[in-house]
C-alpha positions in Angstrom: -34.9 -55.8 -0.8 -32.5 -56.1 2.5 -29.4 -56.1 -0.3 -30.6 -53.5 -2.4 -30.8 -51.2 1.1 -27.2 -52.4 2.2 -25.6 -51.7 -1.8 -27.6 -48.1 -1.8 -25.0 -46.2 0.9 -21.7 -48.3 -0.5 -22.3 -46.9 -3.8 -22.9 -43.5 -1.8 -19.8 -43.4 -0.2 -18.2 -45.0 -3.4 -19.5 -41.9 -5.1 -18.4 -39.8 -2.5 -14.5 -40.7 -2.6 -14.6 -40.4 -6.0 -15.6 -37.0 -5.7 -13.2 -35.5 -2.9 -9.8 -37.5 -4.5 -10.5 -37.5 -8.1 -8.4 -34.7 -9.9 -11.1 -33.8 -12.3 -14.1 -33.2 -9.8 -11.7 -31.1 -7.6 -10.9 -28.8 -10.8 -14.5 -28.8 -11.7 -15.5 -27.4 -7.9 -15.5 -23.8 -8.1 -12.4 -22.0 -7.0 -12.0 -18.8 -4.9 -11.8 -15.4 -6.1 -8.3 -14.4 -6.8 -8.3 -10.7 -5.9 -4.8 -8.8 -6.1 -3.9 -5.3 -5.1 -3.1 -2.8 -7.6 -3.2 0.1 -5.7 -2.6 0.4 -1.3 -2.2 3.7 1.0 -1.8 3.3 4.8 -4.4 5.6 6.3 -3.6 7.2 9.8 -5.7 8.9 12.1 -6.5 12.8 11.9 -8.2 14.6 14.8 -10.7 16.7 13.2 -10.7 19.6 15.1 -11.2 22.3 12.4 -14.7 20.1 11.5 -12.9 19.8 7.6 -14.3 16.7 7.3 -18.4 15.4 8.3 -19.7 19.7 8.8 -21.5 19.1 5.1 -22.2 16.9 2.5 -19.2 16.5 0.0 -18.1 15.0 -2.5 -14.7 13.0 -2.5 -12.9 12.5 -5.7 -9.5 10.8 -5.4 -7.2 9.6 -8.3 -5.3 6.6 -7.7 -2.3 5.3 -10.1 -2.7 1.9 -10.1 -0.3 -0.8 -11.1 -1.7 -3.9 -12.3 -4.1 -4.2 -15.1 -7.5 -6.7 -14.6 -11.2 -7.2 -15.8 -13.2 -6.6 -12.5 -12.0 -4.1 -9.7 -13.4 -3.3 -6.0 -12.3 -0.5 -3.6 -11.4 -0.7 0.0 -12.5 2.1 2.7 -11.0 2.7 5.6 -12.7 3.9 9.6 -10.1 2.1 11.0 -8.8 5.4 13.0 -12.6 6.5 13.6 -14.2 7.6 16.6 -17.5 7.1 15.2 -19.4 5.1 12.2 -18.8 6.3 8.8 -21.7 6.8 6.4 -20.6 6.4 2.6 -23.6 7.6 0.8 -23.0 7.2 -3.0 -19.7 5.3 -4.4 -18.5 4.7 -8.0 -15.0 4.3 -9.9 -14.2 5.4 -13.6 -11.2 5.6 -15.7 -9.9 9.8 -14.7 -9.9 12.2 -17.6 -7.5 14.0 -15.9 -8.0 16.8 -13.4 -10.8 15.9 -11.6 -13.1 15.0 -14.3 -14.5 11.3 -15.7 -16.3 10.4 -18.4 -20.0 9.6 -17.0 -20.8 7.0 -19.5 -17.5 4.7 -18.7 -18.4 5.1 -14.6 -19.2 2.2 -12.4 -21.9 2.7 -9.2 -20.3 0.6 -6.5 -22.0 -0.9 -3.6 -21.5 -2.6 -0.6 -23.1 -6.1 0.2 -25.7 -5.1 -2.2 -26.4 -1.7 -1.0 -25.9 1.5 -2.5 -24.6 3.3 1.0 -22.8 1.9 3.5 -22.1 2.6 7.6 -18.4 1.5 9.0 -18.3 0.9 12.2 -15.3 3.2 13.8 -12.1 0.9 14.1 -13.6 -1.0 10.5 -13.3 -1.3 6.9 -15.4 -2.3 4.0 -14.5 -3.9 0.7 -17.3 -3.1 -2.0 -18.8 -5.5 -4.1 -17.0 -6.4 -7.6 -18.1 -4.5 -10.8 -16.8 -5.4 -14.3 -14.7 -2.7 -15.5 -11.5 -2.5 -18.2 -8.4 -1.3 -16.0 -5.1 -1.2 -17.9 -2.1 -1.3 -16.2 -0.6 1.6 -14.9 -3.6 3.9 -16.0 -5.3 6.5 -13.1 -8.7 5.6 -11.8 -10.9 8.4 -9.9 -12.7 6.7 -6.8 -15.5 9.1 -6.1 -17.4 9.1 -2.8 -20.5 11.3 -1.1 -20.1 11.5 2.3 -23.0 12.9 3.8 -22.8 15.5 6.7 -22.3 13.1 10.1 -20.5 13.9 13.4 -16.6 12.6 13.2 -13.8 13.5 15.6 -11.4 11.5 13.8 -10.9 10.6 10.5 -9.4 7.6 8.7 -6.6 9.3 5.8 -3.4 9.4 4.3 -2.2 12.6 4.9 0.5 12.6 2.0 -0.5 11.7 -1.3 2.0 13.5 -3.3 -1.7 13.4 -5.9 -3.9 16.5 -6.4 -7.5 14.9 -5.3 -10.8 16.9 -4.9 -13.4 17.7 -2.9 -16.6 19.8 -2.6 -19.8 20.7 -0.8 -22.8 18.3 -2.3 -23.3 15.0 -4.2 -21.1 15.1 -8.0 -20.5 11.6 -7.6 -22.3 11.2 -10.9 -21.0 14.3 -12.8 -18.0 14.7 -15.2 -16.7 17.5 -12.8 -16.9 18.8 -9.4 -18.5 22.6 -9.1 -16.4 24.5 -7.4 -13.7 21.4 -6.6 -11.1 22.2 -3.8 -7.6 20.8 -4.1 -6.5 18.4 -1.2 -3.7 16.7 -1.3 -4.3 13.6 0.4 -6.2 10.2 0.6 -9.5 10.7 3.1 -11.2 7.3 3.7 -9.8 5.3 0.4 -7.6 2.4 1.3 -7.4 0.4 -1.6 -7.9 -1.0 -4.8 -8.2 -4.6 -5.9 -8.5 -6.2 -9.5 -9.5 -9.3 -10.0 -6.4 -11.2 -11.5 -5.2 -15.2 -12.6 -3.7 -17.2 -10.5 -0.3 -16.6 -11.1 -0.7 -12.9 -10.2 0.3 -11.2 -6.8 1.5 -8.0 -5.1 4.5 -6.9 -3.8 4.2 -4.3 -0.5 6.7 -1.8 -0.2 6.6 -0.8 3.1 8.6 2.3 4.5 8.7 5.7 5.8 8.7 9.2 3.9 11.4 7.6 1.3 9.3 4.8 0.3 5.7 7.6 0.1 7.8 9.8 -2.1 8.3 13.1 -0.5 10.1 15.2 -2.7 9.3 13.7 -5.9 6.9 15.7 -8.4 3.6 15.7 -7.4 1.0 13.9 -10.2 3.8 12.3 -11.9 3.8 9.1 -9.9 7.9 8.7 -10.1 8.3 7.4 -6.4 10.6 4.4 -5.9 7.5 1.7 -6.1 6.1 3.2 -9.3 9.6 2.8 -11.2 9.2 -0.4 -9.5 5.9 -1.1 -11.0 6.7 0.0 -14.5 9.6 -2.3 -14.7 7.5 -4.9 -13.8 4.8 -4.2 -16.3 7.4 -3.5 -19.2 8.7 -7.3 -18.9 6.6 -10.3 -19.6 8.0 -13.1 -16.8 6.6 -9.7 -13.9 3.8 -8.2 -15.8 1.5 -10.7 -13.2 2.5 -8.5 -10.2 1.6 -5.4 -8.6 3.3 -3.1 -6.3 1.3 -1.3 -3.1 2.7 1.7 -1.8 2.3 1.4 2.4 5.1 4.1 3.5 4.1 6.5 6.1 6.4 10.1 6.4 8.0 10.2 9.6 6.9 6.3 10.6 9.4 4.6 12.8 10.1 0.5 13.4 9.2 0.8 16.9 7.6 3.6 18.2 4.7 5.9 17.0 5.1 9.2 15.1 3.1 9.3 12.4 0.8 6.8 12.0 1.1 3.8 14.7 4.8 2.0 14.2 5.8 -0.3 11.7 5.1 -3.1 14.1 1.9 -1.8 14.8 0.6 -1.4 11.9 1.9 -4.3 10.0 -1.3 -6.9 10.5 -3.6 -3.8 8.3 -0.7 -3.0 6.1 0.8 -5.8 4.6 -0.7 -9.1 5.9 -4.3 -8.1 5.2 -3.2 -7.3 1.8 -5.1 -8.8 -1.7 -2.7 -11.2 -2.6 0.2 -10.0 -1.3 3.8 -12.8 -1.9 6.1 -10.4 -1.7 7.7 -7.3 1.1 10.3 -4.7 0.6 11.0 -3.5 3.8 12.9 0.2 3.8 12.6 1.8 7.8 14.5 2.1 10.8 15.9 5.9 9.4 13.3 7.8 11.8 14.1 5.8 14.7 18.0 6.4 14.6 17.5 10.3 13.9 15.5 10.9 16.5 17.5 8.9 18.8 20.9 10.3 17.7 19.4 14.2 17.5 22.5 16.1 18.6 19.2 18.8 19.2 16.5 16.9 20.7 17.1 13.0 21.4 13.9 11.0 22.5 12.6 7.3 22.1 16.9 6.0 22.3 17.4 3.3 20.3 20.5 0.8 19.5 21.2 -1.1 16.7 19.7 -4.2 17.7 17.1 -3.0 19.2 16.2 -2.2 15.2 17.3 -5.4 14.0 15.0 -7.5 16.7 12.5 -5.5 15.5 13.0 -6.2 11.7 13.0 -9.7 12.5 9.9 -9.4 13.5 8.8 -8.1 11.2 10.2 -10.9 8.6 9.2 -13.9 10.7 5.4 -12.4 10.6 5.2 -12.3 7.2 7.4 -15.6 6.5 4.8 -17.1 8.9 2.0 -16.4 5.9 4.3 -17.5 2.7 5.7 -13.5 2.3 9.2 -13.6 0.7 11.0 -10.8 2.8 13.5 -8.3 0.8 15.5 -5.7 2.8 16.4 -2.4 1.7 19.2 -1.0 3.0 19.3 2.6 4.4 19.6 5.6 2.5 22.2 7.9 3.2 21.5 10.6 5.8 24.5 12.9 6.9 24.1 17.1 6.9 20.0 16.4 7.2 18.1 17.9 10.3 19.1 15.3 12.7 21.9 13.5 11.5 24.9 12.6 14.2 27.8 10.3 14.3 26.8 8.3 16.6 23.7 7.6 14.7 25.1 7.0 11.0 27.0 4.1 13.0 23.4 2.4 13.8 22.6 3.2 10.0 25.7 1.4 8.8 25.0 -1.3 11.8 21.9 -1.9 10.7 22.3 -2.2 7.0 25.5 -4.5 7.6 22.8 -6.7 9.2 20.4 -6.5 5.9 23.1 -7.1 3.6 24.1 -10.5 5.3 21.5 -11.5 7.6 19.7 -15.3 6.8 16.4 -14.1 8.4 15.8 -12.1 5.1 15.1 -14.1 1.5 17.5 -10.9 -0.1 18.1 -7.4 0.3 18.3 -4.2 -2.2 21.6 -2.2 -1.8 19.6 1.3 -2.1 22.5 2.6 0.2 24.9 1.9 -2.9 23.0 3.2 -5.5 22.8 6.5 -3.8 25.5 7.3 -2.2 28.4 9.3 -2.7 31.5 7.3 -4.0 33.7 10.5 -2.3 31.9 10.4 0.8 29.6 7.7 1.2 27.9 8.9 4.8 25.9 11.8 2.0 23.9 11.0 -1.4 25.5 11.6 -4.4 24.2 14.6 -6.7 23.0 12.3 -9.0 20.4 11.9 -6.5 18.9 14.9 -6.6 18.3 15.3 -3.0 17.8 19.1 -1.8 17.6 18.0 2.3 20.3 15.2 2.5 17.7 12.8 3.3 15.3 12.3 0.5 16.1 11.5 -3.0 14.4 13.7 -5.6 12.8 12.5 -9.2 16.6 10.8 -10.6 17.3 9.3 -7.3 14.3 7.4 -6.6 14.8 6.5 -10.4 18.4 5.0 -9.0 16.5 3.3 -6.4 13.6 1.8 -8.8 16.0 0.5 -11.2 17.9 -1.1 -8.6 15.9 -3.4 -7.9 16.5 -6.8 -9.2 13.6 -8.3 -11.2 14.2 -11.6 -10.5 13.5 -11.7 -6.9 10.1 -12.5 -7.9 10.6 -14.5 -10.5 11.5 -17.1 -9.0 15.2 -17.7 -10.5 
């Protein structure tokens, strides 16, 4: 009896090693859910003085383009610029039929920890629970929510979405159409959009100012520089595993607030608390210069490497959690609003750093592609650019086909 008591915990712990360093039992223990975003926006905060949002029940339906395809999908809303708790009543996804209708049948009831409505604390988010759905690649997806009527000063939105999206008075969450829908043209309280992918599959965040958003491309038609990016992606077998999350901001600056906190500020929600994210294009630093170097009005004076410190940043934050870093060099800007001398000499500063800095794993020359060969302080007509400082449709084209595919392949 006294040996069978001493051989009982030696074949325990025998038992026990086998199980922690044999290969076989680790790939038998379950592994973690490998969630990737397919579709991103960078909410900022919106006083809501004109009581738009929370003065009656309504109905939220907002059309997202997303960019990788998978079996199961989850959204992500945002409070995180709310003065007070959010109430999401009723939540569901389907596959858009265009405009702002769905097809009932092919609709998905989302919920949150189990529950059908959700409260988000003001400064928070919430990530609903999975459902099983079909999402193709590159194919538009209508996120509905009923938001009841609830006090809210502030509210948690993406004020450009270059997307028609809908709203109106009452609960339609459930109906193929909104009565009486009103157009809005931005992103209240939707963050993001997750699919559940294989392990081999990531995002890439391209993270920017009004060039990277898309102002001045064609509204509905999803032809922004990250969208050619994603359709490249998706047309060629050795990227078809990653997808691309929009996170520009119009008028967002490197280092000091504008619209939406600064790139530095915001760069913990934006791209490290991404699903999946492995890799960052990183196109800003335009805003700062102009409105440093405004011959009219020059506030918030910036140098040159005062930009570049703060770029670094950027790159040794995400290089500290596995992100490869690309730069983008900086568009062309002379004969816009507040262009100056002195400030295209930052521009060309700055993008001499990008082009042959070692803190960055690559850059993207989207200076070259769109500038003028005759005068390369301006963009080329090929661009299409009507203000001198965003591309139109062709030139974001340039800029999406620019990009070489093989920064994330590995090669």
């Amino acid at each position: 009896m006294a040996l069978r008591f001493r051989t009982l915990p030696c074949l325990a712990l025998l038992l026990f090693s086998l199980f922690c360093f044999n290969p076989n039992f680790a790939a038998a223990a379950s592994q973690p859910d490998h969630w990737v975003g397919t579709w991103a926006t960078s909410p900022v905060a919106l006083r809501n003085a004109n009581d738009k949002f929370g003065a009656a029940d309504t109905t939220f339906r907002e059309i997202v383009h997303v960019s990788l395809g998978g079996n199961s999908v989850r959204i992500i809303v945002s409070n995180e610029f709310g003065l007070d708790s959010l109430t999401i009543g009723v939540a569901s996804i389907a596959p858009s039929a265009g405009g702002d209708a769905i097809d009932p049948a092919s609709a998905q009831a989302l919920t949150f920890s189990g529950r059908t409505t959700v409260t988000v604390p003001a400064g928070a988010l919430a990530v609903s629970d999975p459902v099983s759905m079909k999402v193709a690649p590159l194919s538009d997806l209508a996120v509905s929510l009923f938001v009841p009527q609830q006090p809210m000063r502030q509210v948690s939105l993406h004020n450009f979405a270059d997307q028609t999206n809908y709203m109106a008075t009452g609960d339609f969450v459930s109906d193929k159409t909104l009565d009486s829908a009103e157009k809005i043209y931005s992103w209240p309280f939707l963050k993001g959009v997750d699919v559940m992918a294989n392990g081999k599959s990531a995002a890439i965040v391209a993270f920017g100012d009004s060039i990277t958003d898309g102002a001045h491309s064609t509204r509905d038609a999803n032809q922004r520089w990250p969208d050619v990016l994603a359709q490249r992606l998706q047309s060629n077998k050795k990227t078809a595993q990653l997808g691309v999350l929009n996170e520009g901001i119009g008028g967002n600056r490197v280092l000091h607030d504008n619209t939406g906190p600064s790139a530095l500020a915001r760069f913990d929600r934006d791209v490290l608390a991404q699903a999946g994210v492995k890799y960052l294009i990183i196109l800003e630093s335009i805003n700062d210069i102009g409105h440093a170097y405004d011959l009219k009005r020059p506030y918030d004076v910036v140098t040159a490497d005062d930009l570049i410190a703060g770029l670094s940043q950027l790159a040794t934050r995400a290089h500290t959690h596995g992100i490869k870093v690309y730069g983008a060099t900086l568009t062309p800007y002379m004969g816009c609003g507040y262009s100056s001398a002195a400030g295209e000499k930052v521009r060309e500063a700055v993008n001499q750093w990008i082009r042959t800095t070692n803190q960055l794993d690559g850059f993207i020359d989207f200076d070259k592609v769109t500038r003028d060969s005759a005068d390369p302080q301006t963009f080329s007509e090929a661009t299409g650019s009507t203000d001198h400082l965003h591309p139109g449709d062709s030139g974001y084209k340039l800029m999406g086909n620019a990009i070489d595919l093989k920064l994330f392949t590995g090669k």
